[in-house]
C-alpha positions in Angstrom: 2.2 16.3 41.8 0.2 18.6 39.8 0.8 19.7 35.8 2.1 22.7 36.9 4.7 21.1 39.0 5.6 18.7 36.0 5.6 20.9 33.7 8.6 22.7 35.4 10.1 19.7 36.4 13.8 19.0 35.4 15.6 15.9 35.5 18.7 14.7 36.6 21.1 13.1 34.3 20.4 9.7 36.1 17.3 10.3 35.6 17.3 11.4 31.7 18.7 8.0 31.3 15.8 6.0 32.9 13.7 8.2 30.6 15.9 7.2 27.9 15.2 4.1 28.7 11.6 4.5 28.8 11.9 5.5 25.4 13.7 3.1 23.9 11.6 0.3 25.4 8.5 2.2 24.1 9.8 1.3 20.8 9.7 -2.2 21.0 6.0 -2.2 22.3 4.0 -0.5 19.3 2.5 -2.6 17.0 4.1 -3.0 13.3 1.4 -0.7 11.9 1.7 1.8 14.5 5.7 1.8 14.1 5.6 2.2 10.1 2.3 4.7 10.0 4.7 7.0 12.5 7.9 6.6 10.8 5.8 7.7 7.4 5.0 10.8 9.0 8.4 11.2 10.6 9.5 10.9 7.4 7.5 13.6 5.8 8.5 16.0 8.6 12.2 16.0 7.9 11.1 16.5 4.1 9.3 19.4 5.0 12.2 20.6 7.1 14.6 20.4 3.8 11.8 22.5 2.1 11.9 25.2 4.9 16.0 24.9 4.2 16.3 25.4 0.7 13.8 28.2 0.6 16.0 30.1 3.4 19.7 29.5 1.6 18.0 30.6 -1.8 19.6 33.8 -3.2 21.2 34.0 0.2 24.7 34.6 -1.1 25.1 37.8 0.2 24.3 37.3 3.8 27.9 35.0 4.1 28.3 31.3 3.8 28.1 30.7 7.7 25.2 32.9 8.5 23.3 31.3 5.5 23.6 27.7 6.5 23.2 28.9 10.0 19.6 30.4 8.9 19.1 26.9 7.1 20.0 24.7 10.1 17.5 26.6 12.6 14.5 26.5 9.3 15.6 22.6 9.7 14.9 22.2 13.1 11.8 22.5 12.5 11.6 18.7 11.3 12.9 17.1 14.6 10.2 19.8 16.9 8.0 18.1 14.8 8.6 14.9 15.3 9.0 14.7 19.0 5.9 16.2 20.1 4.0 14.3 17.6 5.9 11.3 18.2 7.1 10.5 14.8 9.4 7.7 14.8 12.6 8.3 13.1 15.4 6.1 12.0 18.1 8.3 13.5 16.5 8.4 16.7 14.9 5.1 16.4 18.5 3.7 17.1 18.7 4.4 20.5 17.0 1.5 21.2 20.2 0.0 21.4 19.7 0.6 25.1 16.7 -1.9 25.3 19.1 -4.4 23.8 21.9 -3.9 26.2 19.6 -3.7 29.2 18.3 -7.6 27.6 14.8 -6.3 27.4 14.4 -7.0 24.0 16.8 -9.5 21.3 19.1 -8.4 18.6 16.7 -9.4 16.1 14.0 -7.4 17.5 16.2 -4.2 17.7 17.0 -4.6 13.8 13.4 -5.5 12.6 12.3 -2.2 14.7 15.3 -0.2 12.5 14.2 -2.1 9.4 10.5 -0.8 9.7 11.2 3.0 10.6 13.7 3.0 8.1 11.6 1.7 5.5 8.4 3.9 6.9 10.4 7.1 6.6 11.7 6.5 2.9 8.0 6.1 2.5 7.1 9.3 4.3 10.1 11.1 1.9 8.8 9.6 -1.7 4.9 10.6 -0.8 6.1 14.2 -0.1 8.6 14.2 -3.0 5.4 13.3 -5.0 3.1 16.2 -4.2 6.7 19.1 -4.3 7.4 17.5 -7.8 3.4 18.0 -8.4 3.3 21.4 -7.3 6.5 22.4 -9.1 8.7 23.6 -6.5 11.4 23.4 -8.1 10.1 26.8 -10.6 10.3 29.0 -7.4 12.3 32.5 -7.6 12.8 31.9 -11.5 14.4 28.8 -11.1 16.9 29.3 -8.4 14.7 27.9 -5.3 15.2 24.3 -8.3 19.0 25.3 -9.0 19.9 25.4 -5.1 18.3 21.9 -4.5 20.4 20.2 -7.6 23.3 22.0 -5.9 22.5 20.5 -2.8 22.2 17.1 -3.7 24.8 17.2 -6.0 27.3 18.0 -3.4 26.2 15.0 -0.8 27.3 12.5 -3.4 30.7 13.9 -3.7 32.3 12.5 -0.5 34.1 9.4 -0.4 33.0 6.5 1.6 34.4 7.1 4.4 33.5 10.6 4.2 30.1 10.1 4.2 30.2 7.0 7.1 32.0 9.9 9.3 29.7 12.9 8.5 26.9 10.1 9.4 28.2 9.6 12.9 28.8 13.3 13.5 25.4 14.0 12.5 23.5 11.4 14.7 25.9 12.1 17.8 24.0 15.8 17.2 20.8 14.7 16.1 20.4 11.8 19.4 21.9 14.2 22.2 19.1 16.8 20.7 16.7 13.6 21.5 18.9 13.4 24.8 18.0 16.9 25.7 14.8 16.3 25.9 14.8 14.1 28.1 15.9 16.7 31.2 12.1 18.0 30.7 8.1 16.9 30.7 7.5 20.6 29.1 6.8 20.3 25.5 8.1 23.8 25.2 11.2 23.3 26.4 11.4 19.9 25.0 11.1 22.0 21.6 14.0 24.5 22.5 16.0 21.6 23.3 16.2 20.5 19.7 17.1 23.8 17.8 20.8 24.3 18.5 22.0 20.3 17.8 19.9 20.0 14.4 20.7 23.5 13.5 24.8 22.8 14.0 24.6 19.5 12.1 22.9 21.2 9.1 24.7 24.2 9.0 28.0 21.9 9.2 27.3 19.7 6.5 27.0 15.9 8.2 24.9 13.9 6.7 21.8 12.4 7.7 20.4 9.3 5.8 16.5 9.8 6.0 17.0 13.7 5.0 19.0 12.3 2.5 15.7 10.2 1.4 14.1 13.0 0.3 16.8 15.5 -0.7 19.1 13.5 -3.0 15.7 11.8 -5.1 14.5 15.7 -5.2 17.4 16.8 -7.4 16.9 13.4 -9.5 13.8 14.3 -10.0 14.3 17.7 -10.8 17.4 16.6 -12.8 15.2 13.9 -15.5 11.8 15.5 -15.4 12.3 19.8 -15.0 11.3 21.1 -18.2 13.6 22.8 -20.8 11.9 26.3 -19.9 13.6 25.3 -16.2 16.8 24.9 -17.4 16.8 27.9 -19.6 16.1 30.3 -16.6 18.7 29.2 -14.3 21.3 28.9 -17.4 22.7 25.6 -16.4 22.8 22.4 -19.1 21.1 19.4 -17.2 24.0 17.6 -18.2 26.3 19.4 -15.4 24.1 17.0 -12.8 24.0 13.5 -14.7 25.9 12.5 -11.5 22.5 12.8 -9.7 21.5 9.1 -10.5 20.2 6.4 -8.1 23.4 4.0 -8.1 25.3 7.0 -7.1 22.9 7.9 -3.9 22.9 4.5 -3.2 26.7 4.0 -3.2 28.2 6.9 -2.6 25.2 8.4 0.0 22.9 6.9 1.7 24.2 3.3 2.5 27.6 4.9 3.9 25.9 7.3 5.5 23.1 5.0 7.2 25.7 2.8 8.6 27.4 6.0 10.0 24.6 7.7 11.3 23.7 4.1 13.6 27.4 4.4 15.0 26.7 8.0 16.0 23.0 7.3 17.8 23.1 3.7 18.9 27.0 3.7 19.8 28.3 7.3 21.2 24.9 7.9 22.2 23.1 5.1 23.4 25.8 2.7 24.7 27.9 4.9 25.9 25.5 6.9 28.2 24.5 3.2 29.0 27.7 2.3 29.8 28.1 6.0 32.0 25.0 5.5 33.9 23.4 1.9 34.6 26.1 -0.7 33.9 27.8 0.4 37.4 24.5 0.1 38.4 23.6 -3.8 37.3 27.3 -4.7 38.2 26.9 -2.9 41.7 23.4 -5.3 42.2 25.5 -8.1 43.1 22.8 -11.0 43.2 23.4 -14.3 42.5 21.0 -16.3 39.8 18.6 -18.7 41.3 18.4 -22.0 39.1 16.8 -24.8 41.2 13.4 -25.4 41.6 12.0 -27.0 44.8 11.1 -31.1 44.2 7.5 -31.3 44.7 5.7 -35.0 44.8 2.3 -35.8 46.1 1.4 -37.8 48.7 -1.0 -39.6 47.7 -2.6 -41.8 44.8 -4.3 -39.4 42.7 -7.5 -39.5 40.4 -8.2 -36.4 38.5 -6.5 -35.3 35.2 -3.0 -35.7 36.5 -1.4 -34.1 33.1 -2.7 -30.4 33.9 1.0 -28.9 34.6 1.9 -25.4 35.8 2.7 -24.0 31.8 -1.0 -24.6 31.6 -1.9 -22.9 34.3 0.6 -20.5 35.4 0.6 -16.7 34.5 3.1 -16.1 31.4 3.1 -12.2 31.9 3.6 -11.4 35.5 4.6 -7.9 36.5 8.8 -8.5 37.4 11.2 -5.6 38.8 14.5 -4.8 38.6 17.5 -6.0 41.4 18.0 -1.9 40.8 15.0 -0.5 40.7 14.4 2.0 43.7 12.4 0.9 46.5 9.2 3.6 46.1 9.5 2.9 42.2 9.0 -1.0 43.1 6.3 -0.1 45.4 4.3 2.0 43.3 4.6 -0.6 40.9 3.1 -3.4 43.2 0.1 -1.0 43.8 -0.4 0.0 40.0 -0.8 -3.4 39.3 -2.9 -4.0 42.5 -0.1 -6.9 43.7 1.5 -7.6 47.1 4.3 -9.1 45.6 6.5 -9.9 42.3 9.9 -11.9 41.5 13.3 -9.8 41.2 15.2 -10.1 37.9 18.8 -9.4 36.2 18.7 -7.9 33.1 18.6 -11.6 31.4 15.3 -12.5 32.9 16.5 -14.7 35.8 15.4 -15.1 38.9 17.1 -13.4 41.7 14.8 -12.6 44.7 11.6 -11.9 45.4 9.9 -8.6 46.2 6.8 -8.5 49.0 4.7 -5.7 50.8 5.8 -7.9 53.8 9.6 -7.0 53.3 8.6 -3.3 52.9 6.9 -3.2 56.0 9.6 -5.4 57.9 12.2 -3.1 57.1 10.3 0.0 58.0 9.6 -0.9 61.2 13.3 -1.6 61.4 14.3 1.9 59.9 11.6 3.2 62.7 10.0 4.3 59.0 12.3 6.3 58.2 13.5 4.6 55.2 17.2 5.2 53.6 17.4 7.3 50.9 17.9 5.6 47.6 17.6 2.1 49.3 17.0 -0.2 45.7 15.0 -3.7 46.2 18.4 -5.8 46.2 18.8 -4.1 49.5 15.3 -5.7 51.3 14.3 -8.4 49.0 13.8 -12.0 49.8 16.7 -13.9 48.3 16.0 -17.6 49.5 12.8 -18.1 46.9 10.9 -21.3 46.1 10.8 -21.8 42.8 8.7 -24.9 41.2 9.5 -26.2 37.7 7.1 -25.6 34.5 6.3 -29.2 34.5 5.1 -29.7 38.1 1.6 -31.3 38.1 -1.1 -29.7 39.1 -2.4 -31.7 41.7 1.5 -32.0 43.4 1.1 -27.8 42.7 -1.8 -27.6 44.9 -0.9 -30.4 47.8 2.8 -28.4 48.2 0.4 -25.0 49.0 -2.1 -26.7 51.4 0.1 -29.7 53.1 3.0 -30.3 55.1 4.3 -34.0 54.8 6.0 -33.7 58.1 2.9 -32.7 60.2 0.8 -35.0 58.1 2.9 -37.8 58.7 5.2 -37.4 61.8 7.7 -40.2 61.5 11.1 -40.1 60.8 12.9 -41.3 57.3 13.0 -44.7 59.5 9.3 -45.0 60.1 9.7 -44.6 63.7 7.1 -41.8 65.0 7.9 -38.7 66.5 4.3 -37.6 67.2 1.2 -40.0 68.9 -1.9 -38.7 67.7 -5.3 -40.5 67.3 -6.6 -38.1 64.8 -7.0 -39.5 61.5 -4.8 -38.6 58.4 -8.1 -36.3 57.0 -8.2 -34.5 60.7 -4.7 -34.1 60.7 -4.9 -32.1 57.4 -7.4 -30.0 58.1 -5.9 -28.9 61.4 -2.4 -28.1 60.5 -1.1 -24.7 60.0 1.5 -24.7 57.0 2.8 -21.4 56.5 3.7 -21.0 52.1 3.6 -19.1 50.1 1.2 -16.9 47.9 3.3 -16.4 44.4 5.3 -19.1 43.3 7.6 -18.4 40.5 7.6 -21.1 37.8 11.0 -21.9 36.0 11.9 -23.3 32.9 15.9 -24.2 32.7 16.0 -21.7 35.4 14.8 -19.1 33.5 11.7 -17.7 34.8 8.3 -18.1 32.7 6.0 -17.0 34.6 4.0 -17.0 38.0 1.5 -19.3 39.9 -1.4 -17.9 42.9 -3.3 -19.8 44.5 -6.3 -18.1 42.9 -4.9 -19.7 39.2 -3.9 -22.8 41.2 -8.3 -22.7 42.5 -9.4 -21.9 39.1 -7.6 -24.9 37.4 -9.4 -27.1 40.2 -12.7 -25.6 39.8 -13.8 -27.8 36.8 -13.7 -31.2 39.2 -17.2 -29.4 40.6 -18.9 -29.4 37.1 -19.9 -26.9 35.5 -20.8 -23.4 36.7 -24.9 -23.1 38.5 -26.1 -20.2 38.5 -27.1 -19.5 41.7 -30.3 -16.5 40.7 -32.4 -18.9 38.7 -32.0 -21.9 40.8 -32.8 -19.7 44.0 -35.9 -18.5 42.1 -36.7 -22.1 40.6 -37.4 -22.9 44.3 -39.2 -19.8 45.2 -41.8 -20.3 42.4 -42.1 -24.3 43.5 
């Protein structure tokens, strides 16, 4: 596809949720520095936004009420544009990776200590701005009246009850995460952009309340409140005892905490689960695959006398690539060839095993379909379901004979003794000769939850010690030419 062809691309709503979830997960995979440097900057952006809004409604009195906070809400706007093309990371939006949690890709406590951080990082982001307006002096704009609208502003946010402000929350996340939503139908940055304006601007123009704007707006008016000068006050007219309200118990209380709590209802709730709920829970309840638990009993044959406490958690790999009982068919495969594999084990949502995925079932069922594959045929519909599955205690050594030997062709007898085969080959030639047919990945459980995956290749590198250490092969070869 080339970037003209995504750039114009538009996506489904099925598909704005996968890159909904795309975005959520990407949340849980940035580093703690990364997270809080971005939610500084995210919150500085919708700082800046609350500049560009009080400096529109200023001395706007005579253009109406509505148009007036309309002009505001678009000026704000400009905060979230910001933000998602240069991927700030803000608490409001930050909550959506609710979906994450729900799809069991990341715990409860992980989905709280990413909140905790952005929220933290963008109250950060607000106080360093508030630092350099309050510098500048701001507040002394248009004689005083660009100060005077701020105070007014902040004033009035910690005027609602409780429960006002917990339901002005929601309604103003519901906006500000289906603006985030929006973007999702796009890969154009532009449009992407335009996607944001009308949701912000009808939040701000409404009046609902968003905590991390809050951050910065309600400490502005404090600030100008306790530290304007008396040649401030005496411009606009107003004693600065008419705003003692503006006090940090009361933004605390009355505010932001209410507020916070309402605007994580709006994202993570009506947003995030429900669309969650819409779009892929049919989807993992329609993947009707059952768990698999049991591990196949492995012993070796035969008295053994290397280092028989190597195990498969020492060997085994404890990051293999997984897919999804869901995931469509061309998604899976273009997985497998990303990460240059043949083959990976199926999971639920919960990390257990339920199949196992191979370039051999693909193939299979194309020649099947006469390659003409059905259209939105998912992995449940081809992949292997009967999977051997070893424990994460399983020596080494009984690892290795279980790939390279078949007991019953090694030893042809029944569970009497009596023999089923004659042969005069001896018990080394009958090894070596045998075809055993296992195979390549073997998925390593622990309490029949997988852990990882075992090749043969980490199976041969965990044996390769027994030969010493590693010769190197150039300077011997050249040891002998000079002799």
């Amino acid at each position: 596809m080339t970037p003209a062809q995504t750039n114009n691309q538009y996506f489904s709503p099925m598909e704005m949720m996968a890159e909904a979830e795309k975005f959520a997960l990407s949340k849980a995979k940035k580093s703690s520095g990364m997270t809080l440097s971005l939610a500084i900057m995210a919150g500085a952006f919708i700082g800046l936004a609350f500049l560009f809004y009080i400096t529109v409604t200023t001395g706007s009195t005579d253009a109406g009420w509505g148009l007036s906070r309309l002009a505001g809400g678009l000026a704000f706007s400009m905060g979230l544009i910001l933000i998602v093309i240069c991927g700030g990371e803000l608490f409001t939006s930050s909550v959506l990776s609710s979906i994450s949690w729900a799809n069991k890709q990341i715990s409860f406590g992980k989905m709280l200590s990413i909140w905790g951080k952005v929220y933290i990082g963008n109250f950060i982001g607000a106080m360093l701005l508030l630092t350099i307006v309050a510098a500048a002096g701001l507040y002394q704009m248009d004689h005083g009246q660009w100060g005077l609208n701020a105070l007014n502003i902040a004033q009035h946010k910690l005027h609602h009850t409780p429960l006002q402000a917990f339901a002005l929350g929601v309604l103003c996340n519901l906006l500000v995460c289906l603006a985030i939503w929006l973007t999702f139908s796009s890969a154009n940055a532009l449009t992407k952009a335009a996607m944001t304006i009308m949701p912000v601007a009808m939040f701000v123009s409404s009046g609902f309340e968003h905590c991390v704007a809050n951050m910065f707006m309600v400490p502005l008016g404090i600030v100008i409140q306790n530290f304007a000068p008396d040649s401030f006050w005496q411009q606009v007219g107003v004693n600065a005892a008419q705003y003692s309200d503006l006090n940090i118990q009361q933004f605390l209380f009355a505010n932001l905490i209410p507020v916070t709590f309402g605007n994580i209802v709006g994202g993570a709730v009506l947003v995030g689960l429900a669309n969650w709920g819409i779009y892929r829970r049919p989807q993992l309840k329609a993947a009707n695959v059952r768990t698999i638990t049991k591990t196949t009993q492995i012993n070796s044959a035969k008295e053994i006398t290397m280092n028989n406490n190597i195990t498969a958690k020492h060997v085994m790999n404890t990051t293999p690539l997984t897919l999804r009982a869901e995931m469509l068919t061309p998604v899976a495969i273009d997985s497998l060839l990303e990460h240059h594999q043949i083959s990976a084990p199926v999971c639920d949502i919960e990390g257990r095993l339920v199949g196992f995925f191979s370039a051999h079932d693909v193939m299979v069922d194309l020649w099947c379909q006469d390659y003409l594959p059905a259209k939105d045929q998912k992995i449940v519909d081809i992949m292997a379901r009967e999977v051997v599955a070893i424990d994460v205690d399983d020596k080494l050594v009984d690892i290795a004979e279980f790939l390279c030997i078949d007991k019953e062709q090694l030893y042809p007898t029944t569970s009497m003794g009596i023999a089923t085969q004659l042969t005069t080959l001896s018990l080394e030639e009958r090894a070596k000769a045998m075809k055993v047919s296992k195979p390549h990945v073997l998925p390593v459980l622990d309490n029949g939850k997988l852990v990882g995956v075992i090749t043969r290749e980490n199976v041969l590198e965990a044996l390769r010690p027994i030969y010493g250490e590693r010769m190197n092969i150039v300077e011997t070869q050249r040891e002998l030419e000079t002799a």
